[in-house]
N, C-alpha and C positions, 0 to 999 in steps of 0.2 A: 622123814617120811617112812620110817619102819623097814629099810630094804633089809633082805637079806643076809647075813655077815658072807654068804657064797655068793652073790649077785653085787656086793662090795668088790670083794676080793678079784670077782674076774672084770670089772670096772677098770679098777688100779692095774692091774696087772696089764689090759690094752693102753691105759694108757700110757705105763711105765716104761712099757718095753719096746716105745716108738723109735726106729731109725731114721732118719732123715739123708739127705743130702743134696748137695745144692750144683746148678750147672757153673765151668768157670768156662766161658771159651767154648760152649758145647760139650766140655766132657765133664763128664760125671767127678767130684769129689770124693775124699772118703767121706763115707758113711759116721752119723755121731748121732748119739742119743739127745734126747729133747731133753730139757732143764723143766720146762714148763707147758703149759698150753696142748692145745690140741693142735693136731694137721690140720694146713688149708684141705677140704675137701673130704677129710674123715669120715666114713658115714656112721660114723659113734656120734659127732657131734649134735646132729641136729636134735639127737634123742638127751643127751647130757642139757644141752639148753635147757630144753622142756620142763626137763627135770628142775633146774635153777630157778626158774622160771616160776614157775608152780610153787616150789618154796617158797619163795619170795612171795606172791598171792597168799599165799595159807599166813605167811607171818605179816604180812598188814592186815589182814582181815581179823586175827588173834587180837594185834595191836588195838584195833578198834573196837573191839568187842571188850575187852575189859579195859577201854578208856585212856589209853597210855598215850591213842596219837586219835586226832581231831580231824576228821573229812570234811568236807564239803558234803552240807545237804543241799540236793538240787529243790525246786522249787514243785508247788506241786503235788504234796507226797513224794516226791522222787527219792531216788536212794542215796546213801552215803557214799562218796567217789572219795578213796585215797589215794588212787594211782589208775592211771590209767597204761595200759603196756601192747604195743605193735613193735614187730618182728624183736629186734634185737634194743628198743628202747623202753624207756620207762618214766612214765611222768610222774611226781608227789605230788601229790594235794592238800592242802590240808587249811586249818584254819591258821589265822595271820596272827599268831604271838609267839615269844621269842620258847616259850616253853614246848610248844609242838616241834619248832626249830631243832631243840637241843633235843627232842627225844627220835626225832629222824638220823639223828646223827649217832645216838649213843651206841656202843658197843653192849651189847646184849651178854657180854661175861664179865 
């Protein structure tokens, strides 16, 4: 999506530099850095979604546009539906042969 290598960088760095720590008994633990993932409650998160989110939209829409992956045409005129996406899920669509299958699948490097 074109970000900035400075809008990168302070990306990774929020979320590199997360501390956690968890209650045992009511008391606090030490403190350790996160391997993965973002915090429950983050407010980086919702905005990081968005972002994934949207990538994802742009690369099926790509996909269909030069023929690689097979929608559903609604009836009607209607439009070509490859997915359909609410809050945190995502539905594929697409037409029923084993080749649309393997290119949903495929790793793109």
């Amino acid at each position: 999506m074109e970000f900035g290598t400075k809008f990168r960088r302070w990306i990774i760095k929020c979320l590199s530099s997360a501390r956690v720590s968890v209650l045992i008994n009511g008391s606090a633990a030490t403190e350790f850095s996160m391997e993965r993932g973002v915090r429950q409650g983050d407010p980086l998160s919702p905005f990081l979604f968005i972002i994934a989110v949207k990538g994802l939209h742009m690369a099926m829409e790509m996909a269909k546009e030069k023929g690689l992956f097979q929608g559903i045409k609604l009836p009607q005129d209607g439009p070509v539906i490859s997915h359909l996406q609410y809050a945190d899920d995502v539905i594929f669509m697409g037409s029923w042969s084993i080749e649309n299958a393997k290119k949903i699948n495929q790793n793109p490097n």
